[in-house]
N, C-alpha and C positions, 0 to 999 in steps of 0.2 A: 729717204736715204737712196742715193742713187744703187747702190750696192743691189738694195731688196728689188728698185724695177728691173734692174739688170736680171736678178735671179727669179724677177716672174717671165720675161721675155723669155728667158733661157726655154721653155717649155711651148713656144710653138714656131712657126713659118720666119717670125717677125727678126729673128736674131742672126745676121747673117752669117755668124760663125760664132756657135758655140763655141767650142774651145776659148776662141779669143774674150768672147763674155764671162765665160767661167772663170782664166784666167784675171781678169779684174774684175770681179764680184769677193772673190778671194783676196786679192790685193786690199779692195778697197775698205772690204770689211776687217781685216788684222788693223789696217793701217785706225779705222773707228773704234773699234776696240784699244788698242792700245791710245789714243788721244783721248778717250774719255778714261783709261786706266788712271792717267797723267792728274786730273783733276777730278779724280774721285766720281764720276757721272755715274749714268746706267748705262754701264759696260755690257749688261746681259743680252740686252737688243742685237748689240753688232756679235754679239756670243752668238745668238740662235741663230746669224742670217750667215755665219761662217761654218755653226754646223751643220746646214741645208746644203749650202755650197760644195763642203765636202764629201756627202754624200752622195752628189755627182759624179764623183771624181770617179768611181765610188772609191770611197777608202771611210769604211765606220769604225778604225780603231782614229781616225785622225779626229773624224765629226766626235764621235764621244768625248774625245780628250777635252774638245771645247767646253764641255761641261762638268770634268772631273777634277777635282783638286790634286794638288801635288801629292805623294807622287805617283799617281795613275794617270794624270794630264796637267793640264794646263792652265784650269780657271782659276781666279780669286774668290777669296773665301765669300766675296761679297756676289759675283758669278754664280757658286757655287751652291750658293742657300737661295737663289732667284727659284721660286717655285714654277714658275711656267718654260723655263731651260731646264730645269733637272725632269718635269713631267716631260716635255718633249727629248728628252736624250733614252729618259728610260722604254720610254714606246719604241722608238731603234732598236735599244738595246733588246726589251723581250721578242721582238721580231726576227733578230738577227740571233735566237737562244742566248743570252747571255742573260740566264737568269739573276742569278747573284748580284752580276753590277745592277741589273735592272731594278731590284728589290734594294737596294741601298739607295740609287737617284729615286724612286718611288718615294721611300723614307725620309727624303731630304725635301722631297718638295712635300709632303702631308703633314714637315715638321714648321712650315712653313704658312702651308694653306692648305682647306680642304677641298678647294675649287676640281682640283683633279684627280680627286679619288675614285670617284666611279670609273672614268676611263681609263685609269690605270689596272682595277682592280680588273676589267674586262680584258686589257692587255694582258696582264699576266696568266688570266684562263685559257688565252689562246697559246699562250707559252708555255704550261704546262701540259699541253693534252687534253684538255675540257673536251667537251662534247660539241656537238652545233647547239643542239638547243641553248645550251648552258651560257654559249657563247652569245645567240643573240640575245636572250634574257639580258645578260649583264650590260650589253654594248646598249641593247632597250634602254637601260636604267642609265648611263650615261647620258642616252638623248635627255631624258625627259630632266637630267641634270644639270645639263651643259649652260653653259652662263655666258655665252655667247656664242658668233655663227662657225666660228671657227671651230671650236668646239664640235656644234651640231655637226659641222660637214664631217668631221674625224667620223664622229658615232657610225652617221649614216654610209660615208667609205666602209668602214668593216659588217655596217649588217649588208651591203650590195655581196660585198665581197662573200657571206655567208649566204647568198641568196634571196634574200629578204625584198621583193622588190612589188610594187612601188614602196614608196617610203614617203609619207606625207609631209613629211617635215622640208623633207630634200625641196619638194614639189613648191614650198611655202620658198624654200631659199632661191630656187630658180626663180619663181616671179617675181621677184625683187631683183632679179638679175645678180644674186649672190655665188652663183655658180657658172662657171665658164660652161662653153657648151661641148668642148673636144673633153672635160672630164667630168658632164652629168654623162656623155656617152660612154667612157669607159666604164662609169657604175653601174651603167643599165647592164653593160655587156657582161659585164663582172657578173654579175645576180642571172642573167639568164642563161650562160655558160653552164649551170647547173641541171636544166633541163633541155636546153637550144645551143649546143656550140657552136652548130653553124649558123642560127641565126644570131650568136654573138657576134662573130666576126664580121657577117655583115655589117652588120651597126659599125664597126669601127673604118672599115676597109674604105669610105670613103673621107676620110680624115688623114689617113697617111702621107699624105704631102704637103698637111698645114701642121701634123700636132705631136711633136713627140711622146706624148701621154699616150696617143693610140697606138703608135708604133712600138712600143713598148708594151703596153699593154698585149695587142697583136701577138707578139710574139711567147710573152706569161700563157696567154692562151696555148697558142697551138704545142709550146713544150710540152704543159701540162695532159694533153691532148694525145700525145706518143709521137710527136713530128717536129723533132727537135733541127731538121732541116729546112724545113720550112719557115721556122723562129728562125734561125739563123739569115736565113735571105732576108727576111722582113726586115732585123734589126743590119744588115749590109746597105740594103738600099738605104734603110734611113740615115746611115753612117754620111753614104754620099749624097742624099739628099741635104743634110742639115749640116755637111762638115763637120763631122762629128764622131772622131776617133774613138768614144766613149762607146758609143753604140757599135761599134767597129769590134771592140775589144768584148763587151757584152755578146756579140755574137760567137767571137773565140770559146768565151766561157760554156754556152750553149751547146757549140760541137761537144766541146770536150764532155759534156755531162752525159750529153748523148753517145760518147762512143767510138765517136768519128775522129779515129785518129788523122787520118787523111786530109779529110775535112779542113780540120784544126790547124794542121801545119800551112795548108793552102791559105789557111784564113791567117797567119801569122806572120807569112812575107806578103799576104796582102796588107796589112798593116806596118810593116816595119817599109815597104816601098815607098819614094819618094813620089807620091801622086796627089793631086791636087782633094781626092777622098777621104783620103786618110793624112800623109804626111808621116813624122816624126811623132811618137807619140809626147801628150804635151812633161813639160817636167813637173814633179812633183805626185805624176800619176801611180796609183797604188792596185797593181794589176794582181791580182792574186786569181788561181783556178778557181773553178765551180763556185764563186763570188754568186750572190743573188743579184735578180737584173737591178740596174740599176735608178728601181723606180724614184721618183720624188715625189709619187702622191702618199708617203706617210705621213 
């Protein structure tokens, strides 16, 4: 499906303008959803690559609807009961707290299949408040569950993310060349962020002018870090590096979290200015304050 290269290219050097990619990833995927609607196909596929899409944008009331039935969204009932769209909407949703829808799409996809119970069950730990241990224990028990790579790489993203590193499995998917190499660096950085922040960033800092996963990543860090102005420059230059509004506005969100009223307004007629960085923000975009960045490695 063209839609899905489109939306891996979206993620490094190779896309000359996001925006314009995003814009038809989106397009193209409605337009394969609704043509398999028409003859009854597996609609669910072009489901999940318009709820990735949208989470770009970022807008997660729009991505979920891709997989909630009337009247909460948008799917068919036949959508709807797809076990591995409703597993993947509901890991969104517990990440983004939305426990409730979360535990409903959870429920729809276990009434379905039990393929995605573990990682679900581990999602939800992190959604409620668990512990770390508790957390890597469970995300643990999802590796050793997972039924394929995609799967394994979920598990092993959230134990990087809990610090857990190396991760043998990861180490198994990389030599088969299963993992990019701009986001086995962000998991390293992820997991050593925990004792080495600044040798996290090292790891990443020389990737920011091929890979939006670091540049994002980058800037997860340094917020988290107490330098929410620094996250901001990161995710600016990337904006004008990669033409790419999105990260433009991901920086607005940043100030603002941090405080910086000043900041923020500066960073808002930098975006709304007619320059070749930013532009017009694109339509359709769903900008809401202190929004989380707008990662795509969930």
């Amino acid at each position: 499906m063209i839609a899905r290269t489109l939306l891996d290219r979206l993620q490094t050097h190779k896309s000359p303008s996001r925006d314009a990619d995003l814009r038809r990833v989106l397009r193209l995927a409605e337009a394969a959803r609704a043509d398999r609607r028409r003859w009854d196909g597996p609609s669910d596929a072009a489901a999940a690559v318009l709820l990735q899409a949208r989470l770009l944008l970022p807008d997660t009331d729009a991505a979920l609807a891709a997989a909630l039935p009337a009247p909460q969204g948008e799917a068919t009932a036949t959508e709807a009961a797809a076990p591995g769209l409703a597993a993947f909407a509901a890991r969104i949703a517990y990440r983004d707290g939305r426990t409730d829808t979360a535990d409903a799409l959870a429920a729809r996809s276990a009434s379905a299949s039990d393929r995605y119970a573990a990682e679900l069950a581990a999602a939800r730990a992190a959604a409620i408040g668990a512990s770390e241990d508790e957390q890597r224990r469970l995300w643990g028990e999802a590796l050793e569950a997972a039924g394929d790579d995609e799967q394994r790489l979920t598990a092993c993203k959230r134990l990087a993310e809990l610090g857990q590193w190396p991760i043998p499995v990861l180490e198994g998917l990389r030599a088969a060349d299963s993992v990019a190499r701009d986001l086995y660096a962000v998991m390293e950085a992820k997991a050593r962020h925990h004792g080495d922040p600044a040798g996290a960033l090292r790891l990443l800092r020389p990737l920011q002018n091929t890979s939006v996963y670091a540049v994002i990543a980058m800037a997860e860090l340094l917020e988290a870090d107490g330098h929410p102005e620094q996250a901001a420059q990161v995710l600016q230059q990337g904006g004008t590096r990669f033409a790419d509004v999105h990260l433009d506005l991901a920086a607005l969100d940043v100030l603002r979290r941090g405080g910086d009223q000043q900041g923020a307004e500066t960073q808002a007629f930098r975006i709304l200015a007619p320059t070749p960085s930013s532009g017009t923000p694109p339509a359709g975009l769903a900008y809401r304050p202190s929004a989380p960045l707008p990662s795509s490695a969930s």
